[in-house]
ZALUMDO-969812 format. One record per atom (N, C-alpha, C): residue in three letters; atom name; x, y, z. Coordinates in steps of 0.2 Angstrom, whole numbers. Layout:
N
{res: ALA atom: CA x: X y: Y z: Z}
...
//
This chain:
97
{res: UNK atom: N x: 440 y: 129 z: 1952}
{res: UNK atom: CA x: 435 y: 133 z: 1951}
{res: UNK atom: C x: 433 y: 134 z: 1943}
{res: UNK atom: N x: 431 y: 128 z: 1939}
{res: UNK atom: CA x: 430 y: 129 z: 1933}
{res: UNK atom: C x: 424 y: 131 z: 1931}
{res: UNK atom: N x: 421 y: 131 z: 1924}
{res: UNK atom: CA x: 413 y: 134 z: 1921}
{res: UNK atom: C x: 413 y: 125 z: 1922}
{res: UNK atom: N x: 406 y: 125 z: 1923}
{res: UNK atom: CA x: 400 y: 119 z: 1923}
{res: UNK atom: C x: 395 y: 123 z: 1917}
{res: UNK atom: N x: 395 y: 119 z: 1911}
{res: UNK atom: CA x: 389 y: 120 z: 1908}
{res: UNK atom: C x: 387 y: 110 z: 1906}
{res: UNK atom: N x: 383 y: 110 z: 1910}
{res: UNK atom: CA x: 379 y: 103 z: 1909}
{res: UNK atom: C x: 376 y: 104 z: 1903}
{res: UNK atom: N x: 375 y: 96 z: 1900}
{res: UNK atom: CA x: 374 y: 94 z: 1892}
{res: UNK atom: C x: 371 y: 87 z: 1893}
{res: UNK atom: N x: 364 y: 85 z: 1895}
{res: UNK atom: CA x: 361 y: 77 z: 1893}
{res: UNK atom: C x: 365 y: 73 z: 1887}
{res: UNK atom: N x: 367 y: 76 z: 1884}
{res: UNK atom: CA x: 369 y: 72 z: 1876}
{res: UNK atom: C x: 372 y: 70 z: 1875}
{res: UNK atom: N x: 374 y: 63 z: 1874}
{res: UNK atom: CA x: 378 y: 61 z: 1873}
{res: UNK atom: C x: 385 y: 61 z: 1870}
{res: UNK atom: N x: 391 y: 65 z: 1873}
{res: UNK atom: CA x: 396 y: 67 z: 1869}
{res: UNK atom: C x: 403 y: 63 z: 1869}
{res: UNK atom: N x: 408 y: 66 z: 1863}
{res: UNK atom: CA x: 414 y: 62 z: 1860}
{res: UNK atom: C x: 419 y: 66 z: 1866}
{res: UNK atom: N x: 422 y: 64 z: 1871}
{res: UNK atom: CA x: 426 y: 68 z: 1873}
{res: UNK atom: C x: 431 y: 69 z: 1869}
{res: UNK atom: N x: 434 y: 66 z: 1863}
{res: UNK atom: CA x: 439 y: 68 z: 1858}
{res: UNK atom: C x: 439 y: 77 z: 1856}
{res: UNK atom: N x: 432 y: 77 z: 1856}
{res: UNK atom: CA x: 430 y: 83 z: 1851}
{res: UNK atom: C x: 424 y: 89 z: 1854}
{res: UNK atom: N x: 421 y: 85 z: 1860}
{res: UNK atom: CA x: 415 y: 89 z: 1862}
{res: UNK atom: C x: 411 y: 90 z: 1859}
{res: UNK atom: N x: 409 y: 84 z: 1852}
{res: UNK atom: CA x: 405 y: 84 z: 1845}
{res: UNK atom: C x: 399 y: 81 z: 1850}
{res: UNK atom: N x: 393 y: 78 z: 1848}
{res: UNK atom: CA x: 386 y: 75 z: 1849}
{res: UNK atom: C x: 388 y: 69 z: 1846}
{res: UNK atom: N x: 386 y: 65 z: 1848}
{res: UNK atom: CA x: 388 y: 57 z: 1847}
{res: UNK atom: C x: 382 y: 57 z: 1841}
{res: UNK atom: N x: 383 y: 53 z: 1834}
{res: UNK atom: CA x: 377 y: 53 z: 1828}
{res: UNK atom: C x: 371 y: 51 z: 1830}
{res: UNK atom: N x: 371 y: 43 z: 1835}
{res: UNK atom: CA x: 364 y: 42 z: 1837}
{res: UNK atom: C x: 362 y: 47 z: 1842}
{res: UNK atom: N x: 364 y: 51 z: 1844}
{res: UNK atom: CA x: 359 y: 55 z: 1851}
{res: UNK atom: C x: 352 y: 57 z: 1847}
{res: UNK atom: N x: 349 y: 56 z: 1848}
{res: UNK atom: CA x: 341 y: 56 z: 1846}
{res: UNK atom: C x: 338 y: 65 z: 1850}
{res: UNK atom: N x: 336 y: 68 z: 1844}
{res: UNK atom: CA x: 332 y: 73 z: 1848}
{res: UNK atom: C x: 327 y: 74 z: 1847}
{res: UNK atom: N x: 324 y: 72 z: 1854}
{res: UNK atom: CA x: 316 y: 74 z: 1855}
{res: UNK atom: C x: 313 y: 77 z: 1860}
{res: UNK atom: N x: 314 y: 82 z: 1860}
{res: UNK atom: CA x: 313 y: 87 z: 1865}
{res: UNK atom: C x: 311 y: 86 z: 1874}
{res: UNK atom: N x: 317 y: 82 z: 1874}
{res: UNK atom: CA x: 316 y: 80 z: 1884}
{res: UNK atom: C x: 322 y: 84 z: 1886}
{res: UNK atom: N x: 326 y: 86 z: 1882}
{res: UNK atom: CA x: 332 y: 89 z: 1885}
{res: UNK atom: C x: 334 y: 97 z: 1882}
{res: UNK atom: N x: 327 y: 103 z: 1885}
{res: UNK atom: CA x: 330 y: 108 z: 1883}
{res: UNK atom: C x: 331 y: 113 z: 1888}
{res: UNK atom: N x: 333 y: 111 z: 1894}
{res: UNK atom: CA x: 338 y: 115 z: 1899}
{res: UNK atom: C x: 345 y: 115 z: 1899}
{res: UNK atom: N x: 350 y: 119 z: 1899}
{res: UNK atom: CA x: 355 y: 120 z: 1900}
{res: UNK atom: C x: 359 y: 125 z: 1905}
{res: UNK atom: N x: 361 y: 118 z: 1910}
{res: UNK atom: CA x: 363 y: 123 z: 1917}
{res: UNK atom: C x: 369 y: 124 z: 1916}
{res: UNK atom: N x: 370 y: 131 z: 1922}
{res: UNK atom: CA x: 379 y: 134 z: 1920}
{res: UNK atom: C x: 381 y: 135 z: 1930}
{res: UNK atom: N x: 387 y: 133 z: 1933}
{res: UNK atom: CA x: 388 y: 135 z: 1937}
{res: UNK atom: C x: 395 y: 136 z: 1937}
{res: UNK atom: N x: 396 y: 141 z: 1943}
{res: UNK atom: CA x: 404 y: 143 z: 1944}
{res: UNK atom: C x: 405 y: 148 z: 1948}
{res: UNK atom: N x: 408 y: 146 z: 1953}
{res: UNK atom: CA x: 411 y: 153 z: 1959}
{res: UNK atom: C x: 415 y: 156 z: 1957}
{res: UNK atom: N x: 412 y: 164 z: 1957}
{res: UNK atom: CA x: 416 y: 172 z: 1956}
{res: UNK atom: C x: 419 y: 174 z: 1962}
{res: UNK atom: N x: 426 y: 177 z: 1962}
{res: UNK atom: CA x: 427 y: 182 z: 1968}
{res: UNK atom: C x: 424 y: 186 z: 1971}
{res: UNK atom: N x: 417 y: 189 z: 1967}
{res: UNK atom: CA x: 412 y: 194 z: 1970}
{res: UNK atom: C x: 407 y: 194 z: 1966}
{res: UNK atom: N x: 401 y: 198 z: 1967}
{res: UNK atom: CA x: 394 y: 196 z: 1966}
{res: UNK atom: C x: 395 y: 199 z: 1958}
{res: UNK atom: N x: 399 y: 205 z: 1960}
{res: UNK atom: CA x: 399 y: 211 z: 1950}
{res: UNK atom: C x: 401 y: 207 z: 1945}
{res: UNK atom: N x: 406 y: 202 z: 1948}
{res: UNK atom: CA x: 410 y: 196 z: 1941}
{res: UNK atom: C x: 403 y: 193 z: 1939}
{res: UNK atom: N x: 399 y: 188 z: 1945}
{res: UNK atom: CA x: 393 y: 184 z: 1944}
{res: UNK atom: C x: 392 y: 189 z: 1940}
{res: UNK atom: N x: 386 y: 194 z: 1942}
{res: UNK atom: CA x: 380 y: 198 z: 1939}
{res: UNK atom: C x: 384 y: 200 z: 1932}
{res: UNK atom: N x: 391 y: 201 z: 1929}
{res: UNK atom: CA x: 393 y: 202 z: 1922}
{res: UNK atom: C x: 393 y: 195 z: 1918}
{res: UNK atom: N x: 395 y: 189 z: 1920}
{res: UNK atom: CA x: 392 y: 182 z: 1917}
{res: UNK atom: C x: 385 y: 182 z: 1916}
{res: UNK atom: N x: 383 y: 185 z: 1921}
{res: UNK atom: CA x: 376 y: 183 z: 1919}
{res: UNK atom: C x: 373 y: 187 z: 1916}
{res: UNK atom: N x: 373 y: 194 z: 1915}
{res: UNK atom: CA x: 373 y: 195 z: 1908}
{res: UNK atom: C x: 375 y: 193 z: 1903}
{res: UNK atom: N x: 380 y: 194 z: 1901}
{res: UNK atom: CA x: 385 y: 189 z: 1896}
{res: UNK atom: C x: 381 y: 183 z: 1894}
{res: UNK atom: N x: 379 y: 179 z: 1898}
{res: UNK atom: CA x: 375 y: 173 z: 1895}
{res: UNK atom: C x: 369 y: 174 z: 1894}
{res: UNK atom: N x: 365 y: 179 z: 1896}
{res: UNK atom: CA x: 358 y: 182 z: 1895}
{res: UNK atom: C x: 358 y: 183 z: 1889}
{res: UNK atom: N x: 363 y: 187 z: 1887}
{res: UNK atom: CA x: 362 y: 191 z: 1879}
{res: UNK atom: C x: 364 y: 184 z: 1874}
{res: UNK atom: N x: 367 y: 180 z: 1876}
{res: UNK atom: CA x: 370 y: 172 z: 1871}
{res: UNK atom: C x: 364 y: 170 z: 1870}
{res: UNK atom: N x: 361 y: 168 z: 1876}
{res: UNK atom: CA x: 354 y: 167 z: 1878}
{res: UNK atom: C x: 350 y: 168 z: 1873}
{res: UNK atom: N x: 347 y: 175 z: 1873}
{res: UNK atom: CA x: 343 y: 178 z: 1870}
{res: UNK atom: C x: 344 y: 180 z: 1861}
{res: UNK atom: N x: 349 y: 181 z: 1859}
{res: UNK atom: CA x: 353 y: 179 z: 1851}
{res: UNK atom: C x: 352 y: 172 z: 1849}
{res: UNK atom: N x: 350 y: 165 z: 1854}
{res: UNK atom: CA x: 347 y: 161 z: 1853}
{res: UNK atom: C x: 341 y: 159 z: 1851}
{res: UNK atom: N x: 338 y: 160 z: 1857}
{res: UNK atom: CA x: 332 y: 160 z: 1856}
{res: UNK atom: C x: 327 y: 163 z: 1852}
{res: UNK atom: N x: 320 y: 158 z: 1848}
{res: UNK atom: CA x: 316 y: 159 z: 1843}
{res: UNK atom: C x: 309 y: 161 z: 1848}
{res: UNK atom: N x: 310 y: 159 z: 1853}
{res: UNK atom: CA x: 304 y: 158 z: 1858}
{res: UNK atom: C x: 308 y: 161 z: 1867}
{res: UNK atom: N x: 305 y: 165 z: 1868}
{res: UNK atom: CA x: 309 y: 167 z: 1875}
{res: UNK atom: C x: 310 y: 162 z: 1877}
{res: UNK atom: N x: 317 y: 162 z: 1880}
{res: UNK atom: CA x: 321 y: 156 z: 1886}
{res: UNK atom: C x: 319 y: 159 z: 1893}
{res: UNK atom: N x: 319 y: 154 z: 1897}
{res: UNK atom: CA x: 315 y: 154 z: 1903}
{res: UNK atom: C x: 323 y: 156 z: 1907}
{res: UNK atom: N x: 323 y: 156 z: 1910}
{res: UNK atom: CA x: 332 y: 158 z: 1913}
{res: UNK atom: C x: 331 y: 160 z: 1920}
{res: UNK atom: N x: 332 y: 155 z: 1926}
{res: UNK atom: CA x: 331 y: 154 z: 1933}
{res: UNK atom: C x: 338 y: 157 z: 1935}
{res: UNK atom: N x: 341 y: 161 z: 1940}
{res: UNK atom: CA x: 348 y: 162 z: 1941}
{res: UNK atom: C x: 345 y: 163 z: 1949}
{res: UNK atom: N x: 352 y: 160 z: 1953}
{res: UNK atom: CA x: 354 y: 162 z: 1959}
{res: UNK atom: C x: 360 y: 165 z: 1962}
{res: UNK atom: N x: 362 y: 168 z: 1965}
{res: UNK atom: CA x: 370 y: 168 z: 1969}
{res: UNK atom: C x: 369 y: 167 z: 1976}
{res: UNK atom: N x: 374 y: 162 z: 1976}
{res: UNK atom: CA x: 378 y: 162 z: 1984}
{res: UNK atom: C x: 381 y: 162 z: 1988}
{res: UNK atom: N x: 382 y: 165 z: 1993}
{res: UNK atom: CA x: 389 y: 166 z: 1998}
{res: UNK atom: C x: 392 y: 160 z: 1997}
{res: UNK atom: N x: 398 y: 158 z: 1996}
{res: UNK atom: CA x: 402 y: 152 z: 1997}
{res: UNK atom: C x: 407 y: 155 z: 1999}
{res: UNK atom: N x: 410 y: 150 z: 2001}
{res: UNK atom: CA x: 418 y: 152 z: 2004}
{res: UNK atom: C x: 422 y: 151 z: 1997}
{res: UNK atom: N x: 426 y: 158 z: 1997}
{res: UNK atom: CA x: 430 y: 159 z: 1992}
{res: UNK atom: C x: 428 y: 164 z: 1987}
{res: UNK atom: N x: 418 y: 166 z: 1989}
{res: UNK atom: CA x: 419 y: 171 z: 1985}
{res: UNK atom: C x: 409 y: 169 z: 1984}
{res: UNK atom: N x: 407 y: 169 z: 1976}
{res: UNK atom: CA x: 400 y: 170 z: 1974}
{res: UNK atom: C x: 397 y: 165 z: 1969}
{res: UNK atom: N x: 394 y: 159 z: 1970}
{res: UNK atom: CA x: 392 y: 154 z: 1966}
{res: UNK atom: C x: 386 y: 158 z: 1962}
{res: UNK atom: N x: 387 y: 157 z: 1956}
{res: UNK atom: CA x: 382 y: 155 z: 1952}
{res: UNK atom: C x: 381 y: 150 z: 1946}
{res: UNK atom: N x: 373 y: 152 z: 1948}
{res: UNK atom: CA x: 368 y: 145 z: 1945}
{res: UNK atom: C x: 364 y: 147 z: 1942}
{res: UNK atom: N x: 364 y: 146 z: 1935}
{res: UNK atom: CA x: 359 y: 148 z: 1930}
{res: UNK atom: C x: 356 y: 141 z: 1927}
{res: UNK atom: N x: 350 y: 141 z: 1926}
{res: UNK atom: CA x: 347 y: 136 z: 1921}
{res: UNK atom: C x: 342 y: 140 z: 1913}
{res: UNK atom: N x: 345 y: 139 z: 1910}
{res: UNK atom: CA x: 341 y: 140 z: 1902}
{res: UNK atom: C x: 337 y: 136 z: 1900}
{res: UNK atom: N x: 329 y: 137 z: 1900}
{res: UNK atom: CA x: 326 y: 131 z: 1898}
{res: UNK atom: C x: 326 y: 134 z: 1891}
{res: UNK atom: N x: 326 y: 132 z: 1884}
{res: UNK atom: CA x: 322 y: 135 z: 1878}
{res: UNK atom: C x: 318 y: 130 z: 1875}
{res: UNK atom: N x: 313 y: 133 z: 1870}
{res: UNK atom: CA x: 306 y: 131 z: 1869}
{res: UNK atom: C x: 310 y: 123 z: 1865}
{res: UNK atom: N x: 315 y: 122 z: 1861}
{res: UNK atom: CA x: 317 y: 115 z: 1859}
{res: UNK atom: C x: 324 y: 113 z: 1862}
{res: UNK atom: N x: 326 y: 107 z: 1860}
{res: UNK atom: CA x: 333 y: 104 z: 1861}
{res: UNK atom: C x: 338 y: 107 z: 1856}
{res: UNK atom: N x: 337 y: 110 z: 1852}
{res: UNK atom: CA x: 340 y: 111 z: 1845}
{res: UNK atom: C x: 342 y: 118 z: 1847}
{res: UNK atom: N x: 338 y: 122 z: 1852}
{res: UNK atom: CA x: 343 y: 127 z: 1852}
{res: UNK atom: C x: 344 y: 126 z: 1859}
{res: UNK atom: N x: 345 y: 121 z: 1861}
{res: UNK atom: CA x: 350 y: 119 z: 1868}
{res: UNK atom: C x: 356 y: 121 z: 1867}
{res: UNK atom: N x: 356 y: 116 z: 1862}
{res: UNK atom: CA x: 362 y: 113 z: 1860}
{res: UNK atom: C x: 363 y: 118 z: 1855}
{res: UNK atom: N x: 364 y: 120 z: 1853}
{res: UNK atom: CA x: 365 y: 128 z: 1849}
{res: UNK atom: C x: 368 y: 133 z: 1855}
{res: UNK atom: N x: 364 y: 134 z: 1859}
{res: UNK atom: CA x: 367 y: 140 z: 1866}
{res: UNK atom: C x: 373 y: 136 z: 1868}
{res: UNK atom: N x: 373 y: 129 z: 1870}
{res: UNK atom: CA x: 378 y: 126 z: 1873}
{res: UNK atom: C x: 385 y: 126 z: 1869}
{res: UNK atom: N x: 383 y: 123 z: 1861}
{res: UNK atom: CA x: 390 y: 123 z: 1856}
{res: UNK atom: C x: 394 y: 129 z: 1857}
{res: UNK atom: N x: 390 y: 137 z: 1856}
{res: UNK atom: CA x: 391 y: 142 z: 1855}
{res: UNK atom: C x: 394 y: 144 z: 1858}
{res: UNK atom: N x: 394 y: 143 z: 1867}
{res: UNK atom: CA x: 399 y: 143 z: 1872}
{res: UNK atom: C x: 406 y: 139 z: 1874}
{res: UNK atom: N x: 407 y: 135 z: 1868}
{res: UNK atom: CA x: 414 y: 132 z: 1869}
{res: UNK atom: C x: 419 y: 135 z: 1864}
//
């Protein structure tokens, strides 16, 4: 039961750096996050938690889609962060590792 936060970009496993050719041209500015909580209060604390990272990000409001769901074992959650460029994707994304 690890965090999933998905990255289109091409990266160094070595380091979790961006590879020098990744070209940024604003096709990749979603960042999704998922992972099951033993209950909905853990969820809804991450998802604030990432709400506020979110939002200390963003220049232009971030669009932020969230779900929970019943799974066995406890409470999935699934957020997507769309923000206005890939630049601060990839900003929100660095900033959580």
């Amino acid at each position: 039961m690890s965090d999933s936060l998905k990255c289109n970009a091409q990266e160094t496993a070595a380091c979790c750096c961006v590879d020098v050719g990744t070209v940024m041209d604003n096709t990749d500015c979603t960042a999704s996050y998922q992972h099951v909580f033993a209950n909905r209060g853990e969820a809804e604390l991450m998802l604030k938690t990432l709400t506020e990272k979110a939002r200390a990000t963003e220049s232009e409001p971030c669009q932020i889609d969230s779900t929970f769901k019943d799974v066995d074992g406890g409470v999935e959650l699934t957020i997507d962060f769309t923000f206005c460029c890939q630049a601060e994707t990839m900003i929100f994304q660095l900033g959580l590792r």
